[in-house]
N, C-alpha and C positions, 0 to 999 in steps of 0.2 A: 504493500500500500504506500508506500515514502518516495516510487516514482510516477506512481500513475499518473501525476500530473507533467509527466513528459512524454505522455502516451502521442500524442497531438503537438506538433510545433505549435501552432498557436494557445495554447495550454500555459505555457512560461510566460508570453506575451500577456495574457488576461490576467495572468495573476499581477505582474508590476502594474498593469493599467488599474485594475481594481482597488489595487492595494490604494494606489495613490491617490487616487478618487474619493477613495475613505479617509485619506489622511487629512487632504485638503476641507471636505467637509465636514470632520469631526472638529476641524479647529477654529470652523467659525460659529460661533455663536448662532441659536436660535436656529442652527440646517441640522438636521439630524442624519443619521444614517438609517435609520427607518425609511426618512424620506426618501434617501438617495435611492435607496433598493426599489420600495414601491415604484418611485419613477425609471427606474432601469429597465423595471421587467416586461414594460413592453418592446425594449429595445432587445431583449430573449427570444423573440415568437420566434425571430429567421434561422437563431442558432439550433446546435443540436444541443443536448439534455447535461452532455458534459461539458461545453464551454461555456452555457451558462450559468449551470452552478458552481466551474471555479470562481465566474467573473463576479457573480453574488455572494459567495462565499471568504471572496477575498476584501471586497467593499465593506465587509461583517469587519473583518478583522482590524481593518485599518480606521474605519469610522471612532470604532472603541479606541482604540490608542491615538489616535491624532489628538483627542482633544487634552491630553496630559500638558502642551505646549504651549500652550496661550493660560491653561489652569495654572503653570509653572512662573510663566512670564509674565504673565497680563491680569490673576486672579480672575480670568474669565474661561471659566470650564466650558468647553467647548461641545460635551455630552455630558450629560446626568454622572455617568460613569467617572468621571474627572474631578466631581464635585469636593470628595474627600482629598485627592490629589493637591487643593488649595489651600487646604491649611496648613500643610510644612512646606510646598514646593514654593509656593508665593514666598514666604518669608528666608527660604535659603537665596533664592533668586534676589529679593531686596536686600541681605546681607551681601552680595559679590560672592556668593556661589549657588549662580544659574548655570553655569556651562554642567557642575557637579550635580544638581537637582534634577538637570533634561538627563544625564551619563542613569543615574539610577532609575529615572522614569524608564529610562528606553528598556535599559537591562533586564529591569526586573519585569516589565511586559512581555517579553522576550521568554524570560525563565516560566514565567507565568501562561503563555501558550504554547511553551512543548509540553511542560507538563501536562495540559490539559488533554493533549493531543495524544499523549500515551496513555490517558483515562479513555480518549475517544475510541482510541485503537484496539485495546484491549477487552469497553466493555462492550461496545455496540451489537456485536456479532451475539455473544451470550443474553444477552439480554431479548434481541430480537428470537433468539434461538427459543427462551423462556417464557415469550410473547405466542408463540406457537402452543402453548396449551392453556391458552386463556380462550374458556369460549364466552359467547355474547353474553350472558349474565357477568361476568369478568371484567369485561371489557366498557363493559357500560358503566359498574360501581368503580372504574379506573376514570374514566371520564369524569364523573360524579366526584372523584377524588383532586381531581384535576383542576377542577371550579371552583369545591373550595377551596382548596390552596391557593388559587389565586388572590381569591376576594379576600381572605386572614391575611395573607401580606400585604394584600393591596395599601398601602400609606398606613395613615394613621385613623382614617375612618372608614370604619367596617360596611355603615349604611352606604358611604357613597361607592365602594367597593362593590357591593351585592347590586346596588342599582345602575352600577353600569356593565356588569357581567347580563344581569336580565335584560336589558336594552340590547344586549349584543344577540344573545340568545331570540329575542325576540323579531329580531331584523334579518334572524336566519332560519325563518318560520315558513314565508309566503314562498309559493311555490308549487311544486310537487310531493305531496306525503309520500314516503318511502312507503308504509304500509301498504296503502289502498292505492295510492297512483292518483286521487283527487288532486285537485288545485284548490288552493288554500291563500289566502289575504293577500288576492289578486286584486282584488275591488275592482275588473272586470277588465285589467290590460294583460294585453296578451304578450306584452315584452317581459310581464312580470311571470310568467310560466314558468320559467327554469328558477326563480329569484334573484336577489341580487348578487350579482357575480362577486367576488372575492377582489377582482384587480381594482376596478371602479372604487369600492370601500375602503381600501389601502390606500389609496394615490390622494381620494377625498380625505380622509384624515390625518394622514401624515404629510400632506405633501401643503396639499391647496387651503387648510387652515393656516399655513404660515403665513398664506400671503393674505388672508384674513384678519388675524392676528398683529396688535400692531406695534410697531420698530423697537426691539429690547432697546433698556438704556445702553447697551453697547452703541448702535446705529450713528452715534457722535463718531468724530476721528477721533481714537484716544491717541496716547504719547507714546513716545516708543519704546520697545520693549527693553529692557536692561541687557547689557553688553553680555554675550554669552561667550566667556574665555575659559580655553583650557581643554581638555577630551573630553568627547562625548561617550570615549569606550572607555572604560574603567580595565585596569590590569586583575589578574584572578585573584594577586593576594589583597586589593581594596573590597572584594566580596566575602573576606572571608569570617565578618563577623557577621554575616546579612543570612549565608547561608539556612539558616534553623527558620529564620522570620520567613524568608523565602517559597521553603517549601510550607511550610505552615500555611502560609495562606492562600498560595496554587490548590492546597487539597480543599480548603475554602471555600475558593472562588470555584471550582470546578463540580464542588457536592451540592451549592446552593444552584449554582448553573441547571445540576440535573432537575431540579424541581421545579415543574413548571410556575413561567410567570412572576417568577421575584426580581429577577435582573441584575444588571452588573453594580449596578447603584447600590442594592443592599447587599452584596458579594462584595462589595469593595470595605462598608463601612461595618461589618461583621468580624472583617480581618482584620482591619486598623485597630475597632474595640480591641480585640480579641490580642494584637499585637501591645498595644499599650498596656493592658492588664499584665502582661507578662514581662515587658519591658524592666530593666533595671532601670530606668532615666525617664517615668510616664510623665516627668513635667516638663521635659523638652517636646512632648507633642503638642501642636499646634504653634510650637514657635521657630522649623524649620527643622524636626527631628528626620535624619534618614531613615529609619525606623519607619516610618509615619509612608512615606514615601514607596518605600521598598512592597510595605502593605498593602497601600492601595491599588499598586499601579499591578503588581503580580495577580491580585485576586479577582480584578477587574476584568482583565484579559484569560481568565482560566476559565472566569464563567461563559465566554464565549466557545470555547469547546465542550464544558459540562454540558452545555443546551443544545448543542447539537445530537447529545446522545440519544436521549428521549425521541427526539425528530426524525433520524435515521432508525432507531432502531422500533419505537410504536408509532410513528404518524404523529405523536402527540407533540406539540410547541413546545420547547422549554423556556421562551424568550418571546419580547415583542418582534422581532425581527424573523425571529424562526418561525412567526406562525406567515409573516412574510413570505420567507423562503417555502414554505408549504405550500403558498398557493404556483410557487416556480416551479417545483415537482406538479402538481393538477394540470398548469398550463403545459407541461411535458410530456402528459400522459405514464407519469410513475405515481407510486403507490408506497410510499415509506413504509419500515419494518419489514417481516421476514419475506415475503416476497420479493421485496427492491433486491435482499441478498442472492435469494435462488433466483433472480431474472434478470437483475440487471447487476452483477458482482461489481462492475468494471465501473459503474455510476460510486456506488458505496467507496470503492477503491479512490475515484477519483476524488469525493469530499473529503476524505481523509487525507489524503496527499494533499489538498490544495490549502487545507487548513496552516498544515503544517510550514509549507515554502513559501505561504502570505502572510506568516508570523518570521519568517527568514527575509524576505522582500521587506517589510516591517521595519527590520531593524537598518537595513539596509539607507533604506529610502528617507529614516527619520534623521539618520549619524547625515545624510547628506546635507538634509533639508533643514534641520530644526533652529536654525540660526538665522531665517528669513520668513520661517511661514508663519509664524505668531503675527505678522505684520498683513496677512487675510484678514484678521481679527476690525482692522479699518477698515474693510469694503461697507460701504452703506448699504444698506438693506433692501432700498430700492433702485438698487439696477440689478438687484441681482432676482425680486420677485415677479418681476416681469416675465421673465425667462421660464420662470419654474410654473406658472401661471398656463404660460403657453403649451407646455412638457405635461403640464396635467392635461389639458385638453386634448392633444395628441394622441397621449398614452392612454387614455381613456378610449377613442372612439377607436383605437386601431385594434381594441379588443374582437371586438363584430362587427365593427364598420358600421354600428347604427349611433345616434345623437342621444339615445334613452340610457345608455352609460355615461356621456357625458353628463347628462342632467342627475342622476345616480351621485356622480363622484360629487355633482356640487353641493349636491342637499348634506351628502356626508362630513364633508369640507366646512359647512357651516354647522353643522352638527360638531364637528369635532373641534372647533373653535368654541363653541358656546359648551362643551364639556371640558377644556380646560379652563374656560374665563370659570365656569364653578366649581372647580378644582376637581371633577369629578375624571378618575386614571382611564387612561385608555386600554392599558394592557388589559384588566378584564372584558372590557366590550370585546375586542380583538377576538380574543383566548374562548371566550363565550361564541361569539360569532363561528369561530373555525371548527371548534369542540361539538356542537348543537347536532350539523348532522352528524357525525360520524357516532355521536353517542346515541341521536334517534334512529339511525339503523343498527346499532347492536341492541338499542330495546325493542323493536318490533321482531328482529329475528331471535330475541332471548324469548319472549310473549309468544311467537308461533311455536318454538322449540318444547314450551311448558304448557301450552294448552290454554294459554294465556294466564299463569300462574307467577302471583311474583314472591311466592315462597324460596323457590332457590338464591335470592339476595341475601338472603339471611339461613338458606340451612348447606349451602356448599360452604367450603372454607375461603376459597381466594375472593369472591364478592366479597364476604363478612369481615372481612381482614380489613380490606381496601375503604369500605363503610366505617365502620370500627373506627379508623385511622381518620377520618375524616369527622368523623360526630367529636372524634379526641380533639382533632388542630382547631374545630368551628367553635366546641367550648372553650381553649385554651385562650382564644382568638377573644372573644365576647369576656371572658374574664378578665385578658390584660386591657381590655378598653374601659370597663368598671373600673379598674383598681386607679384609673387616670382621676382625680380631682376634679367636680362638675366646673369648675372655672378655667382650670386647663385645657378640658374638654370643649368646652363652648370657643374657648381662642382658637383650634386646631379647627372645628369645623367651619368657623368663619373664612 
């Protein structure tokens, strides 16, 4: 699996383009790598199955670590994922050692996705192998498991957590019932038969709510970034007291990756916690501790191969990007998990390879670049939402060539601007939206399997486990929001 991505001359080539595409947009503020992807994948329909998901798969990797640079430089994190990044990397960088804050961002990003990469390698295959005797009662209280975990991690508010997983849920209702074959919250269009496609939904909410949403306080020219002197490669004996933080929180970043839906953001600041508490020196963090640094930026970048496992090996999301990349497998005509192994090996071979040499490209591209690109960070926001404006519209109708996805992506786009202005997370809408069918076809064919009986949720063992586990996290969930101060409470929801 470590060369399949040189199966294809052009395979190397997508990976440096992708990589860099991610780099560039993870470091400006306000673009996400969500969006990039969504907007990419109608630029997938002409490739085949493998050039597209190195070229997606690589813009994953580089989105997440580009925004370390301008977090470092500029205290303007440039992904969610960076945000913890800003509270030692800002203040080393303010002290006259930024060249030394960007050498351990990059490193430990680095350290942090091969690790991940050798979780990927390892577990995908067995997993999907143990996905093969999960039948559709199984399979459904895995789904069901899947939801809640979302909605418990979703932030800090559980209700607005649950109300935007049923919003997503809901929006991936009309259609065709899997059961009977009826059509359902058509309200009498026939473009709405098949329901709303996946790419239009993605592009509307992450792409064209930007240009909704209006100019962060970045959108000023800021000042320039502080002088980056000295190596950006660190020698092996400067790692050598980093090593324990290191892999510490790679296995971190890579264990919370696997669960759907948490993301890099709370994989980053689990491992920081988690490094601090164990730190000799816990009151150098937040004042430019490498500690702090070494934390974030490793655990950040592991959870993007932890989430790939889930993905590859059940179909299931482990990330907001990966339920992304799900709809690049549909647009492909594959089918994640053990079938992708038994049919299409060489697909499976190639996400693993590309994962891993666009965390090589990575380090490459960042030791070149990091000493100029913090200075994207000044592009204003409108010339660049013009363009993206356009890319939605494109990308949208080159779906089916009809104007009813266009109009799709905008209601979404507005939809997903008026769900971030009330803070209400998308990753459950997402997660819920992509999760709904596949969990409504494992329960109608669990309900024709049992006579329409839904005893075996609760008298088989692997449903009861998977339930079990989830009535556990949905209590744990609602008890740590109680135990918050009704005053505390009321400031978070606001």
């Amino acid at each position: 699996m470590i060369f399949e991505a040189f199966s294809q001359p052009s395979l190397p080539v997508l990976i440096l383009l992708g990589t860099a595409l991610g780099i560039l947009v993870g470091a400006i503020p306000g673009l996400t790598g969500a969006m990039l992807i969504a907007l990419s994948l109608p630029l997938t329909f002409s490739m085949d199955a493998q050039s597209a998901l190195t070229l997606l798969v690589s813009m994953y990797v580089g989105s997440v670590s580009g925004g370390l640079i301008t977090a470092t430089l500029l205290r303007m994190p440039g992904t969610p994922a960076s945000i913890i990044t800003t509270l030692d990397g800002y203040p080393m960088a303010q002290s006259g050692r930024a060249g030394r804050a960007l050498a351990l961002g990059i490193g430990s990003s680095f350290v942090g996705g091969v690790l991940a990469w050798g979780a990927l390698a390892l577990l995908a295959r067995p997993i999907a192998q143990f996905s093969t005797a999960l039948g559709p009662f199984e399979f459904f209280a895995l789904v069901i498991m899947s939801l809640v975990l979302v909605v418990g991690v979703s932030g800090k508010s559980l209700n607005r957590g649950a109300l935007s997983c049923l919003l997503g849920i809901l929006c991936a209702l009309p259609g065709t019932a899997p059961g009977s074959g009826e059509l359902r919250l058509t309200f009498g269009f026939s473009a709405m038969d098949d329901g709303f496609k996946l790419l239009p939904v993605l592009i509307g909410l992450f792409a064209l709510s930007r240009v909704f949403a209006p100019p962060p306080k970045s959108d000023s020219i800021q000042s320039n970034p502080p002088p980056v002197d000295g190596p950006l490669l660190l020698k092996w004996s400067e790692w050598k007291g980093h090593w324990q933080n290191l892999l510490r929180s790679s296995t971190i970043g890579t264990f919370v990756g696997i669960l759907p839906g948490i993301g890099a953001n709370i994989g980053s600041l689990i491992a920081y916690s988690t490094a601090r508490a164990s730190s000799k020196k816990p009151e150098d963090f937040g004042t430019g501790s490498e500690e702090g640094i070494v934390a974030s930026e490793s655990a950040n970048n592991a959870t993007v191969g932890g989430a790939l496992v889930p993905l590859v090996a059940l179909g299931i999301p482990g990330s907001l990007i990966d339920a992304i990349l799900l709809g690049a497998f549909v647009i492909h005509g594959l089918q994640p998990g053990p079938l992708l192994f038994q049919n299409s090996p060489q697909i499976v071979g190639t996400i693993v390879s590309s994962y891993l040499w666009a965390n090589v490209a990575m380090v490459a591209l960042m030791l070149f670049s990091a000493r100029w690109i913090a200075r994207l960070a000044t592009v204003r926001h409108h010339t660049l939402l013009p363009m993206v404006a356009a890319f939605c519209v494109l990308g949208s109708f080159a779906l089916a060539n009809r104007f009813f996805d266009v109009w799709v992506m905008i209601a979404f786009g507005i939809a997903g601007f008026l769900l971030e202005r009330w803070r209400i997370p998308l990753a459950p809408f997402v997660i819920g939206f992509v999760l709904t069918p596949l969990g409504e076809e494992s329960m109608v064919t669990a309900l024709m399997s049992s006579g329409g009986s839904w005893l075996p949720l609760v008298t088989r063992p692997g449903p009861l486990v998977f339930l079990s586990f989830s009535a556990l996290l949905l209590y744990w969930s609602l008890r740590q929001r109680r135990a918050i101060p009704p005053s505390d409470d009321a400031n978070l929801s606001a």
